[in-house]
PDB file of N, H, CA, C and O in Angstrom:
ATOM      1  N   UNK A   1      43.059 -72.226  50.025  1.00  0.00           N
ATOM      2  CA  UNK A   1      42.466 -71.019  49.495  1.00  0.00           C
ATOM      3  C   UNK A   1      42.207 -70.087  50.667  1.00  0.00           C
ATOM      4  O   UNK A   1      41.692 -70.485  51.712  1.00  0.00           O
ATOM      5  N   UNK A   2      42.650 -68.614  50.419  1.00  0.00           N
ATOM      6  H   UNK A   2      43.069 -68.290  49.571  1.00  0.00           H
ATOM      7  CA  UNK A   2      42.168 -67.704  51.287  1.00  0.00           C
ATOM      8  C   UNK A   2      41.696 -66.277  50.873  1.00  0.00           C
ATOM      9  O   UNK A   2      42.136 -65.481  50.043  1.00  0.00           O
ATOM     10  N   UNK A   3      40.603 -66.229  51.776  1.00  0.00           N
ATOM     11  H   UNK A   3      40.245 -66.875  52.451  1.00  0.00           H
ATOM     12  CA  UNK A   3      40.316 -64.893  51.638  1.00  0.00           C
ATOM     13  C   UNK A   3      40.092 -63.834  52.554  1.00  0.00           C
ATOM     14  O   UNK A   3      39.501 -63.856  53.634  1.00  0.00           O
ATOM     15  N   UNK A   4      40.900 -62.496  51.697  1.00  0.00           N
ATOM     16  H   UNK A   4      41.380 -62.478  50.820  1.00  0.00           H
ATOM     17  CA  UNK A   4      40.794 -61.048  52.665  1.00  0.00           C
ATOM     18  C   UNK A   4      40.165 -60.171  52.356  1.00  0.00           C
ATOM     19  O   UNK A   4      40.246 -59.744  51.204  1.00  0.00           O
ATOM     20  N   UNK A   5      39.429 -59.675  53.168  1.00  0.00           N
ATOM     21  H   UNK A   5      39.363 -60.022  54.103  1.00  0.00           H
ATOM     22  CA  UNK A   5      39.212 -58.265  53.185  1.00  0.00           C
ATOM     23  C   UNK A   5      39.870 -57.298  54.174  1.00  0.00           C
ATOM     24  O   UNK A   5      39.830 -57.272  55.404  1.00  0.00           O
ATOM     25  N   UNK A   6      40.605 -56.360  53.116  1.00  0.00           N
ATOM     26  H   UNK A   6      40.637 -56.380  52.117  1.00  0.00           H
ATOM     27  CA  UNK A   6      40.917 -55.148  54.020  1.00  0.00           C
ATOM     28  C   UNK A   6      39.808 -53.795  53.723  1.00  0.00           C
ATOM     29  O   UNK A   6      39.628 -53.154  52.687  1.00  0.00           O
ATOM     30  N   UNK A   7      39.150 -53.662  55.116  1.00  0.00           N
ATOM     31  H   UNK A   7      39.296 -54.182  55.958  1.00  0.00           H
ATOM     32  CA  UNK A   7      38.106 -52.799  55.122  1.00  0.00           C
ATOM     33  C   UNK A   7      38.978 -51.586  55.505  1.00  0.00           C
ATOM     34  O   UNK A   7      38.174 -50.653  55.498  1.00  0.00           O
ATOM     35  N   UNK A   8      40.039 -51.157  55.793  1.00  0.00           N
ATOM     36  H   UNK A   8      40.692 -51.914  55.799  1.00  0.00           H
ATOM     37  CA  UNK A   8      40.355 -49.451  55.771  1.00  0.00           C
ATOM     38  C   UNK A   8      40.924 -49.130  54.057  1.00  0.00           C
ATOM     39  O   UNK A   8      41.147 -47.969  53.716  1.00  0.00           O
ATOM     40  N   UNK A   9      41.096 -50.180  53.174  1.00  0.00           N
ATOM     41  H   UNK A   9      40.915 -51.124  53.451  1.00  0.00           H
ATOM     42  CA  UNK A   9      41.180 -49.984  51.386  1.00  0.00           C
ATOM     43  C   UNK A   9      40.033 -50.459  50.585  1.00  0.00           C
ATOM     44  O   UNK A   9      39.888 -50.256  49.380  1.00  0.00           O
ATOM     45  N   UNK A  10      39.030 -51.272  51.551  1.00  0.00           N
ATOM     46  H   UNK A  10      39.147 -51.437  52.531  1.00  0.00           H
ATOM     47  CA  UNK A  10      38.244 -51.510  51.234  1.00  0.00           C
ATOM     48  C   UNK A  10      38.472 -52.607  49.792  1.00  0.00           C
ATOM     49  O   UNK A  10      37.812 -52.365  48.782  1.00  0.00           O
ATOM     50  N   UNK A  11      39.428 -53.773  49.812  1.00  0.00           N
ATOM     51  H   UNK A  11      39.964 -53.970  50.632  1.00  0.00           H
ATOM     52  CA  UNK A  11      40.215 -54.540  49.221  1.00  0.00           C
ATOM     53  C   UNK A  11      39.405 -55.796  49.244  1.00  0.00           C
ATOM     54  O   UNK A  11      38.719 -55.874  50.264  1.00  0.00           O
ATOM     55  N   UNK A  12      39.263 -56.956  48.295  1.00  0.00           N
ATOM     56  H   UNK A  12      39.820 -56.893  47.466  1.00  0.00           H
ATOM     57  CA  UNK A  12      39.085 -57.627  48.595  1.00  0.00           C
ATOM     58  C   UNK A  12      40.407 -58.537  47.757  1.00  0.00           C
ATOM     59  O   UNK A  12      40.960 -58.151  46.727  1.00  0.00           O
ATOM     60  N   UNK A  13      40.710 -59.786  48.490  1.00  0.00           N
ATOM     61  H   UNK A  13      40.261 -60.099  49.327  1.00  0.00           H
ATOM     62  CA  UNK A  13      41.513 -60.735  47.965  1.00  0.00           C
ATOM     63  C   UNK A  13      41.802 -61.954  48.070  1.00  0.00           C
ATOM     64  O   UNK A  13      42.399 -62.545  48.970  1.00  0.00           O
ATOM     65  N   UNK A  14      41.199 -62.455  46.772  1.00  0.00           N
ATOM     66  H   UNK A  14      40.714 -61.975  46.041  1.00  0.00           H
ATOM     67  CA  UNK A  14      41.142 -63.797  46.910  1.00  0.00           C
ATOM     68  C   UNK A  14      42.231 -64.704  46.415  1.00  0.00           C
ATOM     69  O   UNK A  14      42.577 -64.635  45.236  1.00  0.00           O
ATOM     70  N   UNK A  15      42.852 -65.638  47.335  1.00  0.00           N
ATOM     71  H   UNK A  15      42.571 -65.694  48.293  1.00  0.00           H
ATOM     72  CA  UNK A  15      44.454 -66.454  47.327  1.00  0.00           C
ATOM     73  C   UNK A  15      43.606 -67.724  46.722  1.00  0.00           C
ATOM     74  O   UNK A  15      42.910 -68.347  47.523  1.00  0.00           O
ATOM     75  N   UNK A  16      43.629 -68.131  45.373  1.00  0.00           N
ATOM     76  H   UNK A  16      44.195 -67.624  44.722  1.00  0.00           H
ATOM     77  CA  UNK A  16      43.371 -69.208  45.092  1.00  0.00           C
ATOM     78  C   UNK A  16      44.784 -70.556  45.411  1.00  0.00           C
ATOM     79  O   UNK A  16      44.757 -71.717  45.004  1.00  0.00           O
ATOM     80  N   UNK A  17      45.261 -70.272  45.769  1.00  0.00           N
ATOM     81  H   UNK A  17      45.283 -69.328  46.100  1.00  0.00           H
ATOM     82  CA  UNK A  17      46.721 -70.917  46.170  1.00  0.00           C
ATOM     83  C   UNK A  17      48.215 -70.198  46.297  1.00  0.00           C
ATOM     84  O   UNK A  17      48.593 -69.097  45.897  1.00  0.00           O
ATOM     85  N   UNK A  18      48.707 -70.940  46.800  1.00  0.00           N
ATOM     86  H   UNK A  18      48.399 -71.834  47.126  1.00  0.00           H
ATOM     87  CA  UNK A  18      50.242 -70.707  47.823  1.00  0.00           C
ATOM     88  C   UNK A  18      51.072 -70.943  46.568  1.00  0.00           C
ATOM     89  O   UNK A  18      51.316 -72.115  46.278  1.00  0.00           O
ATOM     90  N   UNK A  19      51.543 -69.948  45.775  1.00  0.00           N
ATOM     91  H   UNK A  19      51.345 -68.996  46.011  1.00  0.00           H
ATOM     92  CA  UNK A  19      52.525 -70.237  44.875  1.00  0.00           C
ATOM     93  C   UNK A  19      53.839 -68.660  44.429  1.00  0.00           C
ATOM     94  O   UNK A  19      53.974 -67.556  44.957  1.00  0.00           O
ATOM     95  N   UNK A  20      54.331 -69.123  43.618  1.00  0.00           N
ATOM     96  H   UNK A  20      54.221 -70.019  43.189  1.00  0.00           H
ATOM     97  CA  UNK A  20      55.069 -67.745  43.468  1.00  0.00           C
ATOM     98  C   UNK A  20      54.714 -67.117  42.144  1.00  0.00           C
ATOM     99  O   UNK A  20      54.800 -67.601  41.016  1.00  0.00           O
ATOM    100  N   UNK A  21      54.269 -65.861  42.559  1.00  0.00           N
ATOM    101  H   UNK A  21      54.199 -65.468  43.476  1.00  0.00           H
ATOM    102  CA  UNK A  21      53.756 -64.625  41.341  1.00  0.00           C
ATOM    103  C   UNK A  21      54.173 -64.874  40.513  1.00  0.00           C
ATOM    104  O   UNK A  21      54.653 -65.912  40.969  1.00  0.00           O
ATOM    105  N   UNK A  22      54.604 -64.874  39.176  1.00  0.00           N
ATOM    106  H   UNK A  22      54.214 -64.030  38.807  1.00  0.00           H
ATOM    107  CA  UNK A  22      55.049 -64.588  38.305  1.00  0.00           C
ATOM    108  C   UNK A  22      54.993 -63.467  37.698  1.00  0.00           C
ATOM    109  O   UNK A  22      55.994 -62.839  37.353  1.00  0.00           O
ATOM    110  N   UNK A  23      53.456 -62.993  37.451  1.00  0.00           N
ATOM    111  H   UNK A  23      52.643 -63.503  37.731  1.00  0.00           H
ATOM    112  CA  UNK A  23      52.801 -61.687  36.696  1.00  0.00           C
ATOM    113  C   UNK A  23      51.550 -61.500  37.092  1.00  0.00           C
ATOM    114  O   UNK A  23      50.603 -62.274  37.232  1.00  0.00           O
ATOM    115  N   UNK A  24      51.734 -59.942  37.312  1.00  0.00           N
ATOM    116  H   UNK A  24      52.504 -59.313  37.199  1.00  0.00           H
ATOM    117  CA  UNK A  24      50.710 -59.503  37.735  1.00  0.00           C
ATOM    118  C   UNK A  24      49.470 -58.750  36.349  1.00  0.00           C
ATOM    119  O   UNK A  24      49.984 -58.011  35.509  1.00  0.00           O
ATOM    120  N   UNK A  25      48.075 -59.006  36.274  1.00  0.00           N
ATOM    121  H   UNK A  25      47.658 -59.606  36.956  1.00  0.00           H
ATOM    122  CA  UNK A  25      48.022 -58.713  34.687  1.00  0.00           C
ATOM    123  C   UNK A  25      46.521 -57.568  35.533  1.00  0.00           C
ATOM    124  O   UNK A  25      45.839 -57.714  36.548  1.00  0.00           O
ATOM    125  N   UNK A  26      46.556 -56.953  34.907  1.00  0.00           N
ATOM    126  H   UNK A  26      47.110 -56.834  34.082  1.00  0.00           H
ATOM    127  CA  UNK A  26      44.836 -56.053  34.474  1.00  0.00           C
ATOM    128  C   UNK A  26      44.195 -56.518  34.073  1.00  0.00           C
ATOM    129  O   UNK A  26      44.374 -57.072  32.988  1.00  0.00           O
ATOM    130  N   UNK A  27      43.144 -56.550  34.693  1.00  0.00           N
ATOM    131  H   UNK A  27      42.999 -56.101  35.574  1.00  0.00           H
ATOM    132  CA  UNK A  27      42.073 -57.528  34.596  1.00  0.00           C
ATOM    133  C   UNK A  27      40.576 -56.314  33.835  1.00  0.00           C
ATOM    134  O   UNK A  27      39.965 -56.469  32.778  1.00  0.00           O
ATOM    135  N   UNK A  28      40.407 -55.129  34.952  1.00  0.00           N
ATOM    136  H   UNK A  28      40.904 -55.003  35.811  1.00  0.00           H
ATOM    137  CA  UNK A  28      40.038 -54.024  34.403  1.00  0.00           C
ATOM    138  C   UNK A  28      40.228 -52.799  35.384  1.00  0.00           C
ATOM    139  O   UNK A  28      39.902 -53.208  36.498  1.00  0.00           O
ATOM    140  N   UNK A  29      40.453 -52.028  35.426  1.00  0.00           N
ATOM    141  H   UNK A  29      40.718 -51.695  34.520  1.00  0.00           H
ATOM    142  CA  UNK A  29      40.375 -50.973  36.106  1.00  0.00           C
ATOM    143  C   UNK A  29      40.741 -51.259  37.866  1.00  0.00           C
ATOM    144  O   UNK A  29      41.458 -50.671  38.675  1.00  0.00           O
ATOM    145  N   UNK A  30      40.302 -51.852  37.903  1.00  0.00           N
ATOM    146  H   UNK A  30      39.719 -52.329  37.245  1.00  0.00           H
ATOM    147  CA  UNK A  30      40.120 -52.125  39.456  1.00  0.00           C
ATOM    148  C   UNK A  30      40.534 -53.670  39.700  1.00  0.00           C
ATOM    149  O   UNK A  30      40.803 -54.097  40.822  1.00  0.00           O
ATOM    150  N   UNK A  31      40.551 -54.256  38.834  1.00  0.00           N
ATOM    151  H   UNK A  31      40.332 -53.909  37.921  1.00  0.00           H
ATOM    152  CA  UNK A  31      40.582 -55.903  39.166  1.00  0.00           C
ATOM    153  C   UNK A  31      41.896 -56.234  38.533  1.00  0.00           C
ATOM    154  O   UNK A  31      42.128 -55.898  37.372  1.00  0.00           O
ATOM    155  N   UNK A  32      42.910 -56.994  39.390  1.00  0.00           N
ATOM    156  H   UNK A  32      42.722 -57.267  40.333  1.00  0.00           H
ATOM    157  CA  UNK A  32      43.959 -57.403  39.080  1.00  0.00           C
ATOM    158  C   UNK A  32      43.943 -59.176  39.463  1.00  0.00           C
ATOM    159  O   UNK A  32      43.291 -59.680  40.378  1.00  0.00           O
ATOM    160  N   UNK A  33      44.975 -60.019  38.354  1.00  0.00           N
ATOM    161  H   UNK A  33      45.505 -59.609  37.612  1.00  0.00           H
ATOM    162  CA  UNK A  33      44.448 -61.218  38.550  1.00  0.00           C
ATOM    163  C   UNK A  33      46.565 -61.351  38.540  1.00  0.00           C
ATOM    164  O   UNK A  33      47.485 -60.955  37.825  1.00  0.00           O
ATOM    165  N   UNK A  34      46.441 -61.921  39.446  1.00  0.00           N
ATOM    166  H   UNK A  34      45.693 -62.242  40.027  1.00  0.00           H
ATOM    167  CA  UNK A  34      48.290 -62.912  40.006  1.00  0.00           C
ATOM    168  C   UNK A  34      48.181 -64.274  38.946  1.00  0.00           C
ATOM    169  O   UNK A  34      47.128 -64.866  38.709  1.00  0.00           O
ATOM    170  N   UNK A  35      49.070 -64.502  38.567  1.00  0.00           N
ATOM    171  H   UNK A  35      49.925 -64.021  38.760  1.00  0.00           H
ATOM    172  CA  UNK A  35      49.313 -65.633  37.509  1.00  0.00           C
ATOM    173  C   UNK A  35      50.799 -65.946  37.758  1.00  0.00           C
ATOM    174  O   UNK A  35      51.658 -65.070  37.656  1.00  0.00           O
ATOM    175  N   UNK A  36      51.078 -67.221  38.086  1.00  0.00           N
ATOM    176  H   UNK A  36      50.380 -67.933  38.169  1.00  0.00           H
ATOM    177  CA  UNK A  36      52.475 -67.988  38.488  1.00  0.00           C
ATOM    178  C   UNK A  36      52.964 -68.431  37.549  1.00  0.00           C
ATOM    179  O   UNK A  36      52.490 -67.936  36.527  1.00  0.00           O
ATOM    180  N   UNK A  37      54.383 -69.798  37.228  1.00  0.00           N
ATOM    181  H   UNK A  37      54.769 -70.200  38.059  1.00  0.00           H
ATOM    182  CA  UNK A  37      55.070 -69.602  36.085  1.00  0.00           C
ATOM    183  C   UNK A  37      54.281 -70.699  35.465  1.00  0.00           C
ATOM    184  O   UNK A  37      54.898 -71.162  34.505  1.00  0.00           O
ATOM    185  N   UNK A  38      53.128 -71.284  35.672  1.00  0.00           N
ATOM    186  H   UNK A  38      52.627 -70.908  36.452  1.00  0.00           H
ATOM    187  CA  UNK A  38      52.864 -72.257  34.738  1.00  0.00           C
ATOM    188  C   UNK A  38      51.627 -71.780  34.330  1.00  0.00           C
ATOM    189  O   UNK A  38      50.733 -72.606  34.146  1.00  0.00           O
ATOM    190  N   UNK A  39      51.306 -70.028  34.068  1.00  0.00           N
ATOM    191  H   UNK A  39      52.032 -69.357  34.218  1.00  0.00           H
ATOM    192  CA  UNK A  39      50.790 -69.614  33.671  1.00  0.00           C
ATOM    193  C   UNK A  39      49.100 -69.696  34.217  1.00  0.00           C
ATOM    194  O   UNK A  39      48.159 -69.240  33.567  1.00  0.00           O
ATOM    195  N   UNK A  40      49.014 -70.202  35.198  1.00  0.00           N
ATOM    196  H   UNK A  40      49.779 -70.572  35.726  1.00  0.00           H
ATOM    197  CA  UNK A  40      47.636 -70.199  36.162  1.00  0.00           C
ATOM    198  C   UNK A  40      47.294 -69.337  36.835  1.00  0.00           C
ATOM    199  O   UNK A  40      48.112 -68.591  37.374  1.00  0.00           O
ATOM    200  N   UNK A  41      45.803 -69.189  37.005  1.00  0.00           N
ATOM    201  H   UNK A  41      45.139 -69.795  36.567  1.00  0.00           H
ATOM    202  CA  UNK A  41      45.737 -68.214  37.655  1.00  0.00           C
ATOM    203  C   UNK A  41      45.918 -68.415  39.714  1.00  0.00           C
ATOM    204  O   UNK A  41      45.283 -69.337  40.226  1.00  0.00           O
ATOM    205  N   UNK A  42      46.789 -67.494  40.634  1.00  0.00           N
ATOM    206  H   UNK A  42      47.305 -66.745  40.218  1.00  0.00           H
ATOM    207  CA  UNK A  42      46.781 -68.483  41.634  1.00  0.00           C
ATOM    208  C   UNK A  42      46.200 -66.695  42.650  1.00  0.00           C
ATOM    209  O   UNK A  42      46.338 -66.604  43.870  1.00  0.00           O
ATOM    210  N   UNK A  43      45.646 -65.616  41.843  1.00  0.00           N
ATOM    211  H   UNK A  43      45.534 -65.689  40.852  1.00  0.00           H
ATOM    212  CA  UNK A  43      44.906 -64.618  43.020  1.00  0.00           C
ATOM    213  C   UNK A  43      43.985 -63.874  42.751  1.00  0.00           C
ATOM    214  O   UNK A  43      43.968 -63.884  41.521  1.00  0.00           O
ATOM    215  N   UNK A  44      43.386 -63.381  43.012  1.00  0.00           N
ATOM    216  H   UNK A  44      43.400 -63.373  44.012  1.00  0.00           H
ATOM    217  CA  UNK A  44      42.713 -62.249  42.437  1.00  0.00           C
ATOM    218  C   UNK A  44      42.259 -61.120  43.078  1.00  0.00           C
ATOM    219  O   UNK A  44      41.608 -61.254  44.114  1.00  0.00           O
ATOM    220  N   UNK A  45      42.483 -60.088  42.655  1.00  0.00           N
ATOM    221  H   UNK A  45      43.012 -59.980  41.813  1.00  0.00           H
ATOM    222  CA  UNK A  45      42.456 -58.853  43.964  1.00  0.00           C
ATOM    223  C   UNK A  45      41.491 -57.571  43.459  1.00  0.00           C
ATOM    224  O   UNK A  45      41.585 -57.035  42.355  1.00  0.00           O
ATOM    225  N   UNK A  46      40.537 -57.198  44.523  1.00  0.00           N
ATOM    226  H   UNK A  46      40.460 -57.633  45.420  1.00  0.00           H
ATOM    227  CA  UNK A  46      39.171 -56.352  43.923  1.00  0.00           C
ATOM    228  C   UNK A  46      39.440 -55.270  44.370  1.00  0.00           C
ATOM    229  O   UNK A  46      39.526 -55.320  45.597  1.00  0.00           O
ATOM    230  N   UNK A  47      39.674 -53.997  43.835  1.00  0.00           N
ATOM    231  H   UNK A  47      39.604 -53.955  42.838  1.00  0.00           H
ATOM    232  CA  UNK A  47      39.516 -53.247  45.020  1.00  0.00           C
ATOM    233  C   UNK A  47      37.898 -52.571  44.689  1.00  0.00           C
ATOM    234  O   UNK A  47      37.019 -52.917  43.900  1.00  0.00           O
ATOM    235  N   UNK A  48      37.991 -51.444  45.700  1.00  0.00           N
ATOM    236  H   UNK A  48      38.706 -51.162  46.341  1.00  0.00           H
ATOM    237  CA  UNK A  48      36.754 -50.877  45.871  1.00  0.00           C
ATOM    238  C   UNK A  48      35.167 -52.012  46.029  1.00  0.00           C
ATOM    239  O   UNK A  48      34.000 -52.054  45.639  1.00  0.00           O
ATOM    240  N   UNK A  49      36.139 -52.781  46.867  1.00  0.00           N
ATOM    241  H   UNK A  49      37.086 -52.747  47.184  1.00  0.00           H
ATOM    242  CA  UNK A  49      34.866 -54.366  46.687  1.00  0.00           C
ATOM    243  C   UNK A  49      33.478 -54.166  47.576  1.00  0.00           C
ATOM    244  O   UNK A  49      32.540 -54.953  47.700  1.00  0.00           O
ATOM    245  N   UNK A  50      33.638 -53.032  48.072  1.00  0.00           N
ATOM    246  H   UNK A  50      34.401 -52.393  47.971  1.00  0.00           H
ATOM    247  CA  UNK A  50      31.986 -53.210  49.067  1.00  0.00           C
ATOM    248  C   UNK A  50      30.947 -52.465  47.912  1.00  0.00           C
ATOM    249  O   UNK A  50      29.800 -52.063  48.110  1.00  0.00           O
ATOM    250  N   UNK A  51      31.814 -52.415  46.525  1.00  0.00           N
ATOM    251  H   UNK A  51      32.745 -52.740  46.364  1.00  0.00           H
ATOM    252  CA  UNK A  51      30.628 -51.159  45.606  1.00  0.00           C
ATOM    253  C   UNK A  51      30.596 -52.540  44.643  1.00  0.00           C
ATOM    254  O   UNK A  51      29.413 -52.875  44.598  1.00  0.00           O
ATOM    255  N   UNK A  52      31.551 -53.639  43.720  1.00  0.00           N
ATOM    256  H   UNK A  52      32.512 -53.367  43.758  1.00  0.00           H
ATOM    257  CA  UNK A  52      31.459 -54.328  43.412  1.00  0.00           C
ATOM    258  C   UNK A  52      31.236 -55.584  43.677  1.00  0.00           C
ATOM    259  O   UNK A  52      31.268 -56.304  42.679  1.00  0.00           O
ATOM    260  N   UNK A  53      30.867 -56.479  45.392  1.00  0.00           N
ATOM    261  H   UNK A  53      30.842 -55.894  46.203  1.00  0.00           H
ATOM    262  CA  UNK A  53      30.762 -57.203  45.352  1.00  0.00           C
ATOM    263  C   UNK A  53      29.665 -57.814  46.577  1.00  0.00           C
ATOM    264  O   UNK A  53      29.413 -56.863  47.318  1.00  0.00           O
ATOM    265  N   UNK A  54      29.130 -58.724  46.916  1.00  0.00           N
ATOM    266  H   UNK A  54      29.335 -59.496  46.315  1.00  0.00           H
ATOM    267  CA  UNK A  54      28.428 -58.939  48.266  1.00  0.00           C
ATOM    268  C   UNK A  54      29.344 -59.459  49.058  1.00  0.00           C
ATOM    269  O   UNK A  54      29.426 -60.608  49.491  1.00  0.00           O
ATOM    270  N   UNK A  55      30.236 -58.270  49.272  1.00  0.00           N
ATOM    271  H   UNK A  55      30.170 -57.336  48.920  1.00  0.00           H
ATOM    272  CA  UNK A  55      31.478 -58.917  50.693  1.00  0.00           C
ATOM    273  C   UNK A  55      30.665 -59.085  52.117  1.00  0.00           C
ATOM    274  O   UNK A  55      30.970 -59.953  52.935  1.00  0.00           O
ATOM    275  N   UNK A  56      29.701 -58.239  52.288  1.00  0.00           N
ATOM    276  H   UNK A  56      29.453 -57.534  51.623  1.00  0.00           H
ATOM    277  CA  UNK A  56      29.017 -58.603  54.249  1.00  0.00           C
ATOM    278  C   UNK A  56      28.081 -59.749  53.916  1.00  0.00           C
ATOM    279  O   UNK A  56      27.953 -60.524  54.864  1.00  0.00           O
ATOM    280  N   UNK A  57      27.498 -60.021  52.999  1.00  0.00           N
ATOM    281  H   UNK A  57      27.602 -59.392  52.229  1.00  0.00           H
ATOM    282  CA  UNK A  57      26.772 -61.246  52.347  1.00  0.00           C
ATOM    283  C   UNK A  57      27.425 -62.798  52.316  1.00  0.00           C
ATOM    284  O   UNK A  57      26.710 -63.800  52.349  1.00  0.00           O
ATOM    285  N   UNK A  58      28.862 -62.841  52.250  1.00  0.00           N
ATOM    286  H   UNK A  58      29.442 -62.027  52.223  1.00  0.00           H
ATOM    287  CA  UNK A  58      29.666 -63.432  52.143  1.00  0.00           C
ATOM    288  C   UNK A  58      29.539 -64.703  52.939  1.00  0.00           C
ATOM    289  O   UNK A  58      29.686 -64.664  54.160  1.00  0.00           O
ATOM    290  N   UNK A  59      29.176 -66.239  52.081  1.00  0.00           N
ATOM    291  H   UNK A  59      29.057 -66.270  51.089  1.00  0.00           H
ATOM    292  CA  UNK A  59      29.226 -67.240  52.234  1.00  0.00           C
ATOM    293  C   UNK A  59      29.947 -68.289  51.915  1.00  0.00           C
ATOM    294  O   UNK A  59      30.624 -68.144  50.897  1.00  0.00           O
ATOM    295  N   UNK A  60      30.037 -69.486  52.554  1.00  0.00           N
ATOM    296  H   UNK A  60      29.487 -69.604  53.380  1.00  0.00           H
ATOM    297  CA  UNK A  60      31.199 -70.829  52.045  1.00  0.00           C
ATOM    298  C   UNK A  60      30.323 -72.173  52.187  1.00  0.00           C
ATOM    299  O   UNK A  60      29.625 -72.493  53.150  1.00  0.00           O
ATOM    300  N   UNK A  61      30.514 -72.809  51.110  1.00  0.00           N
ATOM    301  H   UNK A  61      31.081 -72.550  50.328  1.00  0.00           H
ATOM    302  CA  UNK A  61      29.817 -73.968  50.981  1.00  0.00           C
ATOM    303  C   UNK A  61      30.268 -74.989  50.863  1.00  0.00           C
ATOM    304  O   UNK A  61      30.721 -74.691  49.758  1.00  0.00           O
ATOM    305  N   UNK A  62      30.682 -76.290  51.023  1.00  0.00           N
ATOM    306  H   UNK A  62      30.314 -76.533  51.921  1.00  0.00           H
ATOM    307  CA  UNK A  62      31.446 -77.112  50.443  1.00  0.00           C
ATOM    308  C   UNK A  62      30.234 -78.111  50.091  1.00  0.00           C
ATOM    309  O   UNK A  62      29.309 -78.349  50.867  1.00  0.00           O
ATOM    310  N   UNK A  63      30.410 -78.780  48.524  1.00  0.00           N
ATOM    311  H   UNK A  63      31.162 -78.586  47.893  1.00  0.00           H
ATOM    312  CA  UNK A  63      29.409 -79.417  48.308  1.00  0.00           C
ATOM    313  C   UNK A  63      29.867 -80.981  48.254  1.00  0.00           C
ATOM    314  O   UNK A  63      30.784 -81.315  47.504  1.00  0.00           O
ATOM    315  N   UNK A  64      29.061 -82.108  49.241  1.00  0.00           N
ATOM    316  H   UNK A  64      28.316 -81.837  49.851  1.00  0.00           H
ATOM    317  CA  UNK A  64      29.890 -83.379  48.835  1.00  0.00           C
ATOM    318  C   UNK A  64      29.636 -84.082  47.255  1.00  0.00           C
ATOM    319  O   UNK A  64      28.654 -84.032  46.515  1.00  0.00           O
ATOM    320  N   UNK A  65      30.932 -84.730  47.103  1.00  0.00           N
ATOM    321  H   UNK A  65      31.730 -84.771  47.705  1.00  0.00           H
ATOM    322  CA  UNK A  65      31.061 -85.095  45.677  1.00  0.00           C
ATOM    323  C   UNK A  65      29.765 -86.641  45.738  1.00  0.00           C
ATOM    324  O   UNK A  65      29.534 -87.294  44.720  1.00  0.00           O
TER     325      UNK A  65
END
């Protein structure tokens, strides 16, 4: 899993996995979600994300099972 921010589009994008696009769908206005051929979701891309999201807030947790 990876994630970007491009701060000169002010983008955020999250790679839930390494696969090939299939379709790209509207999610709403601003939010687009990548979906591959077995119909999963494998991205998701924000724009205008410093108004929709806590990107400088931005934490990672891994919790043990």
């Amino acid at each position: 899993m990876k994630i970007k921010y491009f701060q000169d589009s002010d983008t955020l994008y999250i790679e839930l996995r390494v696969t090939d696009v299939a379709e790209t769908r509207d999610l709403d206005e601003n939010t687009t979600l990548d979906i591959d051929h077995d119909r999963q979701i494998c991205a998701i891309t924000f724009e205008h994300a410093s108004e929709r999201t806590d990107i400088p807030d931005f934490s990672y947790e891994q919790v043990a099972a």
